[in-house]
N, C-alpha and C positions, 0 to 999 in steps of 0.2 A: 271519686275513685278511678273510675273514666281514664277520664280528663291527665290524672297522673301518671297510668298505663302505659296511655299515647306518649308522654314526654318521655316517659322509662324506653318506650319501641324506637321512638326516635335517636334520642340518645346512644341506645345499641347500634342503631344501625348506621352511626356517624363514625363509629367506633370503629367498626367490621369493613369499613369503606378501608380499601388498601389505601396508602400513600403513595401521591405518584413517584415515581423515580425519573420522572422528567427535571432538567434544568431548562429553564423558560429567560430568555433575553431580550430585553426588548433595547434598542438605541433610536437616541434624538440627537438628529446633527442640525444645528444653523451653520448656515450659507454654504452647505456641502457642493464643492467644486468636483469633487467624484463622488459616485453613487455606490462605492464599495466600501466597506468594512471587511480586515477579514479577521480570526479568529484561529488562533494556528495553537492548539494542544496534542499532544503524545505523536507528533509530527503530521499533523493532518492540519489540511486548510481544509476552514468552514468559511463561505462569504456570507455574509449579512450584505445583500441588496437593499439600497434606500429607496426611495420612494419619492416624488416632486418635495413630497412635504420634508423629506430626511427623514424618513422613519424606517425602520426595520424590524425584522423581530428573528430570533433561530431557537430552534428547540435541541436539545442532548439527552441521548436516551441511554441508557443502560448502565450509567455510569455514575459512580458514589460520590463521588468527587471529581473536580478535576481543576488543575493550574493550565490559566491560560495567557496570552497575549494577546492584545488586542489591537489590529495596527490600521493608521488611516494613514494613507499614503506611505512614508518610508517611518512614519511616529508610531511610535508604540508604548501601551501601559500594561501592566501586570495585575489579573485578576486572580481571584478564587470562587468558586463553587461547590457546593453542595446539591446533592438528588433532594428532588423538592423545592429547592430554590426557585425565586423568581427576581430577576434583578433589574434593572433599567441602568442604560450607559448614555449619557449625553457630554455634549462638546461642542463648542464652536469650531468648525472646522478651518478657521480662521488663523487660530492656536489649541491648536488640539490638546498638546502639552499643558497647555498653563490654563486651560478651562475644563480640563477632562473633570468627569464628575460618575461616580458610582451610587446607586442609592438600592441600596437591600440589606438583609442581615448580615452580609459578611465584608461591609463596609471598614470595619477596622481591621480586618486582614488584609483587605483592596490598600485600604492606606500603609499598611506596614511593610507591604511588597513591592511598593513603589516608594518607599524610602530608604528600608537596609537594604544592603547587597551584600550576600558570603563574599569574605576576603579570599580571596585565592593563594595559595601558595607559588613562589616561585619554581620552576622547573628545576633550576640548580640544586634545590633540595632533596631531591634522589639521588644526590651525593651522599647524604648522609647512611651513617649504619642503618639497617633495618630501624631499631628500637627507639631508637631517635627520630628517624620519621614518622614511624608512629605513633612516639608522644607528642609531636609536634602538629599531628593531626587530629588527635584529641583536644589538646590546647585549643585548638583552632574551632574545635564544633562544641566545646565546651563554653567559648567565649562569646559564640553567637548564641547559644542556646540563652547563656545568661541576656543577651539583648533582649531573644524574643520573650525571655520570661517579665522583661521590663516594661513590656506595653502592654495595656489591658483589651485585651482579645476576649468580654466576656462577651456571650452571644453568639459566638462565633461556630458553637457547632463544635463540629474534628478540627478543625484548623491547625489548635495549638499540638495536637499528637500527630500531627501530618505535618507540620514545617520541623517540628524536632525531626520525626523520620529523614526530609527531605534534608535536614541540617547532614543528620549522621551519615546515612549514604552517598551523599555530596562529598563526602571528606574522608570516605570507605571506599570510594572506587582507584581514587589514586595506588592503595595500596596492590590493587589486581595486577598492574603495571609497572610496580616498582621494579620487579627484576628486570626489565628490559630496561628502564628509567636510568638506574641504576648503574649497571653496563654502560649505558652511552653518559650518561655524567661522574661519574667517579672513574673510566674507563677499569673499571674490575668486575669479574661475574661473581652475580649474587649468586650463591648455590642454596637453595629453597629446600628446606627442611622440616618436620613436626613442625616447629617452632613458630615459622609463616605458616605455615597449613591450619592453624590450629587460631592463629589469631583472623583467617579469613572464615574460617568454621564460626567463628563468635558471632561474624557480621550476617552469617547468611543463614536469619533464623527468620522462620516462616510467622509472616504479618496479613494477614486478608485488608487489614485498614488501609496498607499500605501500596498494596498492589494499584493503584490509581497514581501514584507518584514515578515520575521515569525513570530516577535516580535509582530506586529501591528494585525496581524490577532493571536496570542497567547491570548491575551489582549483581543482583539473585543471577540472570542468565549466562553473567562471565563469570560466575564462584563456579558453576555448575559443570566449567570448561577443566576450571583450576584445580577444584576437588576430585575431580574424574580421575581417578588411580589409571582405570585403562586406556581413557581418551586426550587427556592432558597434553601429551606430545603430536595430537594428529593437527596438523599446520592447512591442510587444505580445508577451501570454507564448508563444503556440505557436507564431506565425512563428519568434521567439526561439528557443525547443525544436527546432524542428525545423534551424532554421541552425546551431544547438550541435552538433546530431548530427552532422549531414554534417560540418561540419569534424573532427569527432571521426576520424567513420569514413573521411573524407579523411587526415588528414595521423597518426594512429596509428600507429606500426609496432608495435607489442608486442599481442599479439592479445588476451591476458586485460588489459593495462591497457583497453585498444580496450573491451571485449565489459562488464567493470565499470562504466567510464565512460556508457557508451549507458544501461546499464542504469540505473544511478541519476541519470539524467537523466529516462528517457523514463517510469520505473518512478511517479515522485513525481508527475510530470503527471497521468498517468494518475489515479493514487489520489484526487487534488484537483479533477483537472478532468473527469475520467470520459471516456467512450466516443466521443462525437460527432466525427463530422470529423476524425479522427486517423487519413486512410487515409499521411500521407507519412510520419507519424511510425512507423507502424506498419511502414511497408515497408523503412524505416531497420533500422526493430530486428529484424525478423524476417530481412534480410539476412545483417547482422554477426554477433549474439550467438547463440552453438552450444554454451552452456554450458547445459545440462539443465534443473540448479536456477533458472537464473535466468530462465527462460522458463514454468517453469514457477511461477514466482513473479510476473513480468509478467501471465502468462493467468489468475491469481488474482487480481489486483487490476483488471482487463478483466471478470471472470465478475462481479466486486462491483458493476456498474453493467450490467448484465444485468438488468433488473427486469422481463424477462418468462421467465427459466429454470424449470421445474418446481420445483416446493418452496419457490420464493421466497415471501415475504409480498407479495400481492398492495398496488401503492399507496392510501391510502385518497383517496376523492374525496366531495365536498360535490354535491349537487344536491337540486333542487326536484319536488314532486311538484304537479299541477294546482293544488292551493290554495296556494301559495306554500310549504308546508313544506319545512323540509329533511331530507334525508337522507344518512347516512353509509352507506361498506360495510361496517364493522364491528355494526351492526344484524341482520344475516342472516347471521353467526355460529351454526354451530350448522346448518345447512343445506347443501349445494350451492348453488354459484350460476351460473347460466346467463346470460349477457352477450351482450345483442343489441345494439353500436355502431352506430346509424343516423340516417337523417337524412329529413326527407317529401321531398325534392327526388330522392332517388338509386329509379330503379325498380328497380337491383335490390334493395335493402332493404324496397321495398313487396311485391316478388315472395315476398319469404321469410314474409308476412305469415301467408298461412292454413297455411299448415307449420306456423309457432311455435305457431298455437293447437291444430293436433292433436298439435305435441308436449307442449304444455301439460296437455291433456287424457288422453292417454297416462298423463302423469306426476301428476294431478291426485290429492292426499292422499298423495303420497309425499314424502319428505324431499330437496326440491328448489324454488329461486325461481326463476322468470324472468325475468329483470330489461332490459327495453330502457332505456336510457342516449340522447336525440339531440344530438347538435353539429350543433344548425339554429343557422344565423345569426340567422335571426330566430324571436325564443322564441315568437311568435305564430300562427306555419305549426304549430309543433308542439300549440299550444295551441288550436289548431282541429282539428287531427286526432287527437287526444285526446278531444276532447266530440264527436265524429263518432259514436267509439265504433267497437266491429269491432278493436281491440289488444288485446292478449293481455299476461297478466303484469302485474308493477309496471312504469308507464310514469314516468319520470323526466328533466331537462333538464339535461341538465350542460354544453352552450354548448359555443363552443369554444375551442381553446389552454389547455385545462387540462391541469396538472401529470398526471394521471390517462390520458390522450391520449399526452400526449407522451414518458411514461415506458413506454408500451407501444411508442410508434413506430404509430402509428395514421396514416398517410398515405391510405388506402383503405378504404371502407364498403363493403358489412356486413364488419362483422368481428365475430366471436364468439369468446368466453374463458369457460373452467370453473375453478371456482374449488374449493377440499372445503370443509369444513365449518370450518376452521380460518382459512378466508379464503387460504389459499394457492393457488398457480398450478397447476393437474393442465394444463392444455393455455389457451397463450395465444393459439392461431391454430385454432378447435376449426373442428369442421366446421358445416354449415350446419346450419338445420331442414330444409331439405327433401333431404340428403343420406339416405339408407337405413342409415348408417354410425352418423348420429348417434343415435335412439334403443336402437340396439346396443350403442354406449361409455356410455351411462346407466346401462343396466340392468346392465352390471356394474360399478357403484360400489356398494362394499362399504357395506352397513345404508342403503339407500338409499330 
């Protein structure tokens, strides 16, 4: 009786073990003349590093699915995965193409994504009346559906309701576009009515299965412009971004379509248009989405336009020294570099003046520059108190509203920045010279 207990405990507790949601890839290359693979899904590169032997392997976390490519040198095949999956990808790197080889359960998906292609329609067909293009793009996703219905995909998992998906949204986005389409090939404006609204309304119904397809969430984030009664007509991209959101997070009921959609709205702005000014957008997204990974994939594409974090490569900047030379910050490589932002008009920048030169003096034949930088309006205030003499360090002009300024966020003078030896950022807000702190953080920078 025992003895059956334990099988029953066991049993349970094989049961109760979550399933991972990892996808697990492993590749085998012969004769790999490069040592990369990469791996490019929902526009993100993954490399698969090989190994002497050609081997590799990459893990995918968080995600239910996903369509990928898979490319060695400029050759590329078309995969599928599932969370849980484990798949192995080999090839003679010889001919990638004609020896490529997939071996896992979603093998006969792998095969049938590397055989059909969606037909595409010609451009000139946003000639047509509305009702006609969009039978014509029925036609079109109804004819491949019949394909995909013709190969036997059992095994496969989600596959076959995630390529119909990807069929119908693939052949649903064109219509977002018709009116503009339209316009420029029939030269007459389409004027959008119930009629369109209503046939875009059909398309943009909320799928969780689907949200791992690009098409589907392509679709969802431009219905979301289109449907927008209020926002429809705003043409600039972050008002636009930001009235996408709200309606998102307005009228969603399904929490992961909701929380996917924000994200690959707000996610792509971000990446393209960086940091600035995106306090509404931000208070959007940091509301709704409560998914881990994908927050913390937003606060990495945020941290990549941070160009004053430690360890970043500091920007380089162009300035003048009194005789008209210029100089780069890559020049004093090889050094520390000590960054005195200032300008002759601000007294407290004139205050820090006899500090900097006994810290200069302090540090005199050690492995360290001091570099004053001014954003005087007028180069000639600077250039007078330059030949006065009484400055400490290399004195240089670098004016203002430069690239160099505004990538620090320099709103406020003096402001001071340490840089290592490699040009990189140790402290972008350092303290002052006449702080007691400051020749303390000097003197322990290692080989200094």
């Amino acid at each position: 009786m025992n003895r059956y207990l334990l099988i029953l405990a066991v049993c349970l507790m094989a049961a109760c073990k979550p399933a991972t949601k990892e996808i697990q890839i492993e590749v085998e290359a012969k004769n790999p003349a490069e040592k990369m693979v990469m791996l490019v899904y929902h526009k993100t590169l993954a490399p698969i590093e090989l190994d002497d032997n050609g081997y590799g392997k990459l893990t995918i976390e968080g995600m239910d699915a996903v369509y990928a490519k898979v490319f060695y040198g400029m050759a590329s095949k078309n995969i599928y995965l599932e969370k849980g999956d484990k798949a192995k990808i080999s090839f003679d790197a010889a001919d990638f193409a004609g020896t490529f080889s997939f071996d896992g359960s979603k093998a006969p998906a792998v095969e049938y994504l590397n055989t059909v292609t969606l037909t595409e329609f010609q451009q000139e067909k946003f000639a047509l009346p509305f009702d006609e293009f969009h039978a014509m793009l029925n036609d079109m996703a109804n004819n491949a559906v019949k394909i995909l219905d013709a190969h036997d995909l059992r095994g496969t998992g989600n596959f076959k309701k995630m390529e119909k998906g990807r069929i119908k949204y693939s052949y649903a986005c064109p219509l977002l576009v018709y009116p503009v389409g339209h316009e420029l090939m029939a030269q007459e404006r389409f004027e959008t009515g119930d009629a369109y609204y209503d046939v875009i309304r059909g398309y943009a119904v909320e799928d969780k299965d689907l949200v791992d397809i690009d098409q589907y969430r392509e679709f969802m984030a431009e219905a979301a412009h289109v449907l927008d009664i209020n926002g429809r007509d705003i043409k600039k991209m972050y008002p636009k971004t930001v009235a996408s959101l709200r309606y998102i997070a307005d009228n969603s009921k399904d929490q992961k379509v909701k929380e996917n959609l924000i994200h690959h709205i707000a996610a792509p702005y971000v990446e393209i248009y960086g940091t600035d000014d995106i306090q509404e957008l931000s208070n959007i997204y940091m509301t709704y989405v409560k998914d881990t990974m994908l927050i913390a994939d937003f606060r990495q594409k945020c941290d990549n336009w941070d160009f004053t974090k430690p360890g970043k490569q500091a920007p380089q900047f162009t300035a003048v020294d009194i005789n008209g030379k210029r100089h780069r910050l890559h020049e004093y490589r090889g050094k520390y570099v000590y960054i005195d932002i200032w300008a002759t008009w601000c007294a407290p920048c004139r205050a820090e003046i006899p500090y900097m030169k006994e810290l200069e003096e302090k540090f005199k034949d050690r492995n360290i520059v001091f570099l004053g930088l001014s954003i005087d309006q007028d180069k000639s205030k600077w250039e007078e108190k330059v030949k006065e003499g009484g400055l400490s360090g290399i004195q240089l002009y670098l004016g203002q509203e430069s690239d160099f300024q505004k990538k620090f966020k320099i709103n406020g003078i003096p402001r001071f920045i340490l840089l290592d030896m490699e040009g990189k950022i140790i402290n972008s807000d350092m303290t002052r010279p006449s702080s007691p702190e400051t020749a303390d953080k000097l003197e322990k920078l290692e080989n200094i």
